[in-house]
C-alpha positions as CSV (number, residue, x, y, z in Angstrom):
1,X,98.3,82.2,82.7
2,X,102.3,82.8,82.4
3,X,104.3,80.8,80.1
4,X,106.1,80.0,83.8
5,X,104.6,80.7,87.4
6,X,107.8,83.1,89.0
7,X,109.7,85.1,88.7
8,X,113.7,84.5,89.3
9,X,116.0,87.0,89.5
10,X,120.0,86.2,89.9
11,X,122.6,88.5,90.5
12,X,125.4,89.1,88.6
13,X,127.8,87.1,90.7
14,X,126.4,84.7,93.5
15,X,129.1,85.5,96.4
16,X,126.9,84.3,99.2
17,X,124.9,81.1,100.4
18,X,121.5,82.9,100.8
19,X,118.3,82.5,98.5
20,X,115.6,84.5,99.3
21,X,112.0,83.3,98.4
22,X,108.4,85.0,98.4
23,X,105.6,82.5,97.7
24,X,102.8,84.7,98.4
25,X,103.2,87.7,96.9
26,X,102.1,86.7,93.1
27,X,99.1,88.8,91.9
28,X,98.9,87.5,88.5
29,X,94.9,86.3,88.7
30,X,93.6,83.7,85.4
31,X,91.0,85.3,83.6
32,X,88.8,82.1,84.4
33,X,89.6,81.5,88.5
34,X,88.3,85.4,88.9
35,X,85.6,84.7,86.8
36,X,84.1,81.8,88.9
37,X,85.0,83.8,92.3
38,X,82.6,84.8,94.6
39,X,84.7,87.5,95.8
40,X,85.0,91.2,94.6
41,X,89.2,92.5,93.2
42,X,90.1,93.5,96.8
43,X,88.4,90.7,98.9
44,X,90.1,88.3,96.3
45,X,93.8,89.5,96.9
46,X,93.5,89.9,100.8
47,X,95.0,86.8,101.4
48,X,98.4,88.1,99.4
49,X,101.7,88.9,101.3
50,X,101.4,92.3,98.7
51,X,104.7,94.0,97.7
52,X,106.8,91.4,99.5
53,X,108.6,90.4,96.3
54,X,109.0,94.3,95.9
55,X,110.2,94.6,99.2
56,X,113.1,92.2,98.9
57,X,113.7,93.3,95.2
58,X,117.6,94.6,96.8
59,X,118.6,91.0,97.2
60,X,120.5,89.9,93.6
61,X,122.4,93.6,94.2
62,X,123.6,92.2,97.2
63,X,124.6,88.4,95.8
64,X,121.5,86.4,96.2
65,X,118.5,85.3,94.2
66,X,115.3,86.0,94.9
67,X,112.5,83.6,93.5
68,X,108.6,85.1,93.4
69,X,105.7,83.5,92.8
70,X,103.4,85.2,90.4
71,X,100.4,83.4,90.8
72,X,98.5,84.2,93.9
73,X,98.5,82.4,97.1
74,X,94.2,82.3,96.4
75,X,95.3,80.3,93.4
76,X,97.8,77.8,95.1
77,X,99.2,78.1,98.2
78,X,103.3,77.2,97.7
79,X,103.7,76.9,101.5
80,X,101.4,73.9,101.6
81,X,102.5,70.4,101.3
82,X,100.8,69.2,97.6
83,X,98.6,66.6,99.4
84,X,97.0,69.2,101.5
85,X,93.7,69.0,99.5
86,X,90.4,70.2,100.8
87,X,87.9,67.7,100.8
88,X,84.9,70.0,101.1
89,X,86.0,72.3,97.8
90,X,87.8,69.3,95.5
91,X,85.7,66.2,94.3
92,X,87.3,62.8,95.1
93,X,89.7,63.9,97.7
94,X,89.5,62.0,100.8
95,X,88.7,63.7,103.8
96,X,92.0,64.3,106.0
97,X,91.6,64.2,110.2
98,X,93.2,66.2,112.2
99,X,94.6,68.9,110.0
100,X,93.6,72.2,111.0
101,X,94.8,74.1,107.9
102,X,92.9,72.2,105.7
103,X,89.9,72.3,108.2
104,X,90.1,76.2,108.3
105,X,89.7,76.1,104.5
106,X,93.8,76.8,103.8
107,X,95.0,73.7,102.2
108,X,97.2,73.7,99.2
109,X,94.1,75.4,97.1
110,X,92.6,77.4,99.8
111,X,88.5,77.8,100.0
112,X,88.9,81.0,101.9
113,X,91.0,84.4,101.4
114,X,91.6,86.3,105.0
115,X,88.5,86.4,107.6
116,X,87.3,83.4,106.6
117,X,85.8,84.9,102.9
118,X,84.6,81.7,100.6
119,X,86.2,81.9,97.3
120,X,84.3,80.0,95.0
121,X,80.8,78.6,95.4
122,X,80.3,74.5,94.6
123,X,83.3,72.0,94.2
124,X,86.2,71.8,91.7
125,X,87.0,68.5,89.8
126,X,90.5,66.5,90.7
127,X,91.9,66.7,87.5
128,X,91.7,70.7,88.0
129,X,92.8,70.7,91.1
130,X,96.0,68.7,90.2
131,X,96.4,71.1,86.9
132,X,96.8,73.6,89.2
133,X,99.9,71.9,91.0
134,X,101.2,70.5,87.9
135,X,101.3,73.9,86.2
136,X,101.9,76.5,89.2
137,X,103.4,74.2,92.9
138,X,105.4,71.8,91.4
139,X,107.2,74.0,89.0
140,X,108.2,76.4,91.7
141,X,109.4,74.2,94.0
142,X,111.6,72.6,91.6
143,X,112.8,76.0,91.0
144,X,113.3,76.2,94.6
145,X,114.9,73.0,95.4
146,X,117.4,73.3,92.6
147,X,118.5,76.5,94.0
148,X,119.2,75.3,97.0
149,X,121.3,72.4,96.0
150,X,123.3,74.7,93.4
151,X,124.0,77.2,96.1
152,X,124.7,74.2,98.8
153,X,127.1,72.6,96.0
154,X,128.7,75.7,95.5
155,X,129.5,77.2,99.0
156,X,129.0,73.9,101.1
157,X,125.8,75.4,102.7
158,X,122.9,77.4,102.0
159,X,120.8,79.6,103.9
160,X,116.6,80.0,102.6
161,X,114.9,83.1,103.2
162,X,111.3,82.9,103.0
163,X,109.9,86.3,103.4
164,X,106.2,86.9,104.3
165,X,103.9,89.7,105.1
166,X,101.3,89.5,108.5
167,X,99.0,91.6,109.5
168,X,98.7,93.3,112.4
169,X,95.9,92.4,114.3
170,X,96.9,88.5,114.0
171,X,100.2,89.2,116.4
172,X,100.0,89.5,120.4
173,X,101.8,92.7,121.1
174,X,106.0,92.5,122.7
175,X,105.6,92.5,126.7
176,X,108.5,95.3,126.5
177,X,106.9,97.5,124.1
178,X,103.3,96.9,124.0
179,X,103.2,97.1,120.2
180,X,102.8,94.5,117.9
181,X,106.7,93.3,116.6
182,X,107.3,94.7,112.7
183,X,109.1,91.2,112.4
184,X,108.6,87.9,112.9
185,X,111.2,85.7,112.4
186,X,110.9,82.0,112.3
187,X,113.1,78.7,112.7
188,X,110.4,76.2,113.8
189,X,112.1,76.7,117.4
190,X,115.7,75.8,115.6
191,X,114.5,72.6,114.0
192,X,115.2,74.6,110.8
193,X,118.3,76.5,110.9
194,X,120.9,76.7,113.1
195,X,120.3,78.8,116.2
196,X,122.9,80.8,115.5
197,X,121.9,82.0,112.2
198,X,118.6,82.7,113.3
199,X,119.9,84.8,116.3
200,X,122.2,86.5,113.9
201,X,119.0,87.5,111.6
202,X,117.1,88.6,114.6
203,X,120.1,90.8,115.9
204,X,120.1,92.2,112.3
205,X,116.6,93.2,112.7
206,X,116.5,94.7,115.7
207,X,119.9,96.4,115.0
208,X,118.0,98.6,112.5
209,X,115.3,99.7,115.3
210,X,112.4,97.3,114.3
211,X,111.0,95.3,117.6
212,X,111.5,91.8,116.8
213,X,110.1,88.1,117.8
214,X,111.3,84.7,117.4
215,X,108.9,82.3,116.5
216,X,106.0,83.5,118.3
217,X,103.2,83.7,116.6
218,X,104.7,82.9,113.0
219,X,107.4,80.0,113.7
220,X,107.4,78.9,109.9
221,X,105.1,76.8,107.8
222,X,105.3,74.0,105.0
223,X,108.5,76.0,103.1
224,X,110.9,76.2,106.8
225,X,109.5,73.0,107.8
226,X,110.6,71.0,104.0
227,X,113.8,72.8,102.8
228,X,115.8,73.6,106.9
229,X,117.8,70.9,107.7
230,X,120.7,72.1,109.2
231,X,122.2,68.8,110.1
232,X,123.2,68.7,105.7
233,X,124.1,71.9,105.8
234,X,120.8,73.6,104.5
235,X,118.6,76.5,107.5
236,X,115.5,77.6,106.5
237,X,114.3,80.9,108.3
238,X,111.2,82.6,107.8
239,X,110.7,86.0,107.7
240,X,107.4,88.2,108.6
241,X,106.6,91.9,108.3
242,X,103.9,93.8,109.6
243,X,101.8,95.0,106.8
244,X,100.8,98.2,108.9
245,X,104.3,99.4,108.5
246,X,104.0,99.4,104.5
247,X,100.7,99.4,103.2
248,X,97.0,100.3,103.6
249,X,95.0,96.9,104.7
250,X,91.7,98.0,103.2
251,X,93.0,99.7,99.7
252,X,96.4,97.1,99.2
253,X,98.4,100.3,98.1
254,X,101.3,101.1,99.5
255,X,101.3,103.9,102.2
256,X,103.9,106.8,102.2
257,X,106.2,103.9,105.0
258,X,106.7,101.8,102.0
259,X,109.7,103.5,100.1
260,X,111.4,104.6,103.9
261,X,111.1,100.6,104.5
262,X,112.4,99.2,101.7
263,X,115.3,101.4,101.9
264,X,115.8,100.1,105.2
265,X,115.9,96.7,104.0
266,X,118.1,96.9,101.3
267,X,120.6,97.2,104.1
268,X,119.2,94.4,106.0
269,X,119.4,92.6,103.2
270,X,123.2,93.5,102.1
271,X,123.8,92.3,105.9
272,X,121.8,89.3,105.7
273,X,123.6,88.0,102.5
274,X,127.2,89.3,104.2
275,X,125.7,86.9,107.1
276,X,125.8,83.6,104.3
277,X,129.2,84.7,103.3
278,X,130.3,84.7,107.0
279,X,128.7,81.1,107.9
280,X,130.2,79.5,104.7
281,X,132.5,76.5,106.0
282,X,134.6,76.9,102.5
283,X,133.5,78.9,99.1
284,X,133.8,76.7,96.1
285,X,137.0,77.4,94.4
């Protein structure tokens, strides 16, 4: 286990309002959750937005931090709410109606990986369960929540990134195109950013020839939903890249795309962080 579970890296000098943020891209396993697995080393990591963190690596060159988990999202989910526990895979827990995430096995400590793959055979205990948040959730998103407000205290506003990976086959292809979009961007249908900002990202996007969707499938989970609230000055937008564009599905190694794209993102990026500098209603003096 790491002494802490991210990774944070700040620039130099913070001249814009954006943070960007990759929860699922941690691939740090403990020695003793792969030991009780059912699962073989690439069923156990198919669940992970891989090479996300990577992806978005550019950001503190271009004035914003970028906080990664390191822990996988098999481990904890951090785009879960903490009381999203699974009564069929942790002892004591109440069962909860009417929540399909937890139904389909993806609470807060999921019970299945992608295509429905149990990860663990029999029940865990509370008390490890709630180890897990203790040591890996809560720490994050106190990591999380304290950038925000320093950023927000510091420019008057702030703008989250939280950057994702999908894959393919789980996104309805464009009408205009017939493809599946390479992004996906997310604002919970502008309950979690401003509509301009997330038009802004999506003009971004599609200004560097990728086809582009707003909120359809992926309109943001647990992270857009908690930390957008545009009303105080704080958007959350999500941001979701086809995995076919970057990396082989069935190995999880990069394919000869994912140098070309991460170049191309570095400038998305830069633009992206120009965009927090442009919104700012005042820069702290």
């Amino acid at each position: 286990m790491p002494d802490r579970p991210y990774r944070l890296e700040m620039p130099q000098s913070e001249r814009s309002c954006v943070v960007f943020s990759s929860p699922h891209s941690g691939d740090e396993y403990p020695a003793d959750f792969l030991a009780r697995t059912r699962l073989d080393s690439l069923a156990i990591r198919s669940s992970e937005d891989a090479f996300v963190d990577q992806l978005f690596s550019a950001a503190p060159d271009h004035g914003a931090p970028l906080l990664a988990a390191r822990l996988p999202r098999a481990y904890v989910d951090l785009n879960r709410a903490a009381t999203e526990l699974d009564a069929a895979l942790v002892r004591g827990v109440r069962r909860q109606p009417n929540n399909p995430r937890i139904a389909a096995g993806l609470g807060v400590i999921p019970r299945v990986v992608a295509n429905h793959r149990v990860i663990r055979s029999g029940k865990m205990s509370l008390g490890e369960a709630e180890r897990r948040l203790q040591t890996v959730y809560t720490p994050y998103h106190k990591r999380l929540t304290a950038l925000l407000e320093e950023t927000r205290a510091r420019f008057g506003m702030a703008i989250l990134f939280d950057c994702h990976s999908m894959p393919p086959e789980a996104t309805a292809p464009l009408p205009d195109t017939g493809r599946a979009p390479d992004i996906v961007i997310g604002d919970r249908f502008g309950a979690s950013a401003a509509p301009h900002i997330s038009e802004s990202v999506v003009d971004i996007f599609a200004a560097a020839g990728f086809d582009v969707a707003l909120n359809r499938p992926y309109a943001g989970g647990y992270i857009t939903k908690t930390y957008g609230r545009p009303a105080q000055n704080l958007h959350a937008v999500q941001i979701e890249i086809n995995r076919a564009l970057y990396m082989d599905a069935e190995t999880l190694t990069p394919t000869a795309g994912f140098a070309p794209l991460r170049a191309r993102l570095s400038g998305i990026i830069r633009k992206l962080a120009g965009l927090g500098q442009q919104q700012m209603p005042f820069a702290a003096e």
